[in-house]
N, C-alpha and C positions, 0 to 999 in steps of 0.2 A: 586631303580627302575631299572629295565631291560626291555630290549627288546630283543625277543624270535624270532628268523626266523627260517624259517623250507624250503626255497626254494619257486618255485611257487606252484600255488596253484595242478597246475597237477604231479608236483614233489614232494610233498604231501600227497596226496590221490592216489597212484600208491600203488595197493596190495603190491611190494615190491619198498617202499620209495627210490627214489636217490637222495635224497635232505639228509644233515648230517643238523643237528638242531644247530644252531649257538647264542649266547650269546653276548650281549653287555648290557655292565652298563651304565646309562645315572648317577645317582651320588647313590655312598655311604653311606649307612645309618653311623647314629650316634647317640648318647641316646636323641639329641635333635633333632633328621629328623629320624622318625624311622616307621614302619609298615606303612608304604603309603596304598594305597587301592585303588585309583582313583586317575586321571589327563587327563588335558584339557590342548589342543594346540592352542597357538592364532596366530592363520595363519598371516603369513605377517609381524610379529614382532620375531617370534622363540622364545617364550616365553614357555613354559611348569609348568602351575600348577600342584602341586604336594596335594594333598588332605591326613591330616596325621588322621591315627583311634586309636589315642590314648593308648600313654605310659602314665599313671596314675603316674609313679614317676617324670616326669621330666614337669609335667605340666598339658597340656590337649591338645585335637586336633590342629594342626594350617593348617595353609596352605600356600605354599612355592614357591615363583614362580623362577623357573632355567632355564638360559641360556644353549642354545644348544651350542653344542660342536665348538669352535673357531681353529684358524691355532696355538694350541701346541702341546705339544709331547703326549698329553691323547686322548683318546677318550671321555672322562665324560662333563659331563656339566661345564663351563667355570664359573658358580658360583651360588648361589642360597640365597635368602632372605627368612624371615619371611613375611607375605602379612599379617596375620590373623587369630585371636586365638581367641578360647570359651571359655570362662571362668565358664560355665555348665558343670561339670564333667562327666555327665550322656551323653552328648549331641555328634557329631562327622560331619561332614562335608561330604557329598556326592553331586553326578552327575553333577561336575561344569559343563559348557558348555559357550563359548563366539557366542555373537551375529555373524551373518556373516561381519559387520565392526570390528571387533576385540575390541572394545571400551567401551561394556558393557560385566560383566561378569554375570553369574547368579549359584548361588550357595544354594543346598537344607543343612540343618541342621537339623537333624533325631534326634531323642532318647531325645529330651531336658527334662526338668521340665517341660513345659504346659501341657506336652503328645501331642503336635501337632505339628505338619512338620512346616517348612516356609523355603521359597524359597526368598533367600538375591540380589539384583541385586548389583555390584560391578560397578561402572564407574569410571573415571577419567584417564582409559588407552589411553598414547597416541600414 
């Protein structure tokens, strides 16, 4: 996962740009945290879900929630778990979004077997 700055938004859209487009990695993939596609912020705890679109050899979709960056010598996230995996190969994890208390999450599961969407609510965050 990265994030991508480019300046403000008038430093930006200036026919000739003075803003120089700047890179930071928040974490590192690996065959088991790989093709992210989505993630949600849970304001007030600095939580970052990471939503994975599935490597077919190392599993199936999960979803990843990582610490923002602490007082070390990186910039990346401070560490990151498994939260939650499909076990529907077909199936992949989209549009998480957390409530404005941070304490429910709610998370869509696209492409499954039924052929129908469902949207998962996640609680237990404290």
């Amino acid at each position: 996962m990265v994030c991508l700055t480019d300046g403000t938004l008038e430093e930006a859209a200036d026919t000739a740009p003075l803003s120089t487009p700047e890179v930071q990695f928040l974490v590192m993939g690996n065959p088991e945290l790989a093709m992210m596609d989505n993630l949600a912020y849970q304001r007030g705890r600095g939580n970052w879900i990471l939503h994975e679109d599935g490597d077919q050899l190392q599993g199936n979709n999960d979803l990843f929630d990582c610490l923002e960056d602490g007082a070390d010598d990186d910039l990346l996230s401070d560490g990151c778990i498994r939260i939650g995996t499909l076990n529907d190969l077909e199936a992949e994890w989209t549009g998480g979004v957390f409530d404005a208390s941070g304490k429910r999450f709610f998370v869509s599961v696209q492409h499954n077997v039924t052929g129908f969407g469902v949207v998962l609510e996640i609680t237990g965050w404290k």
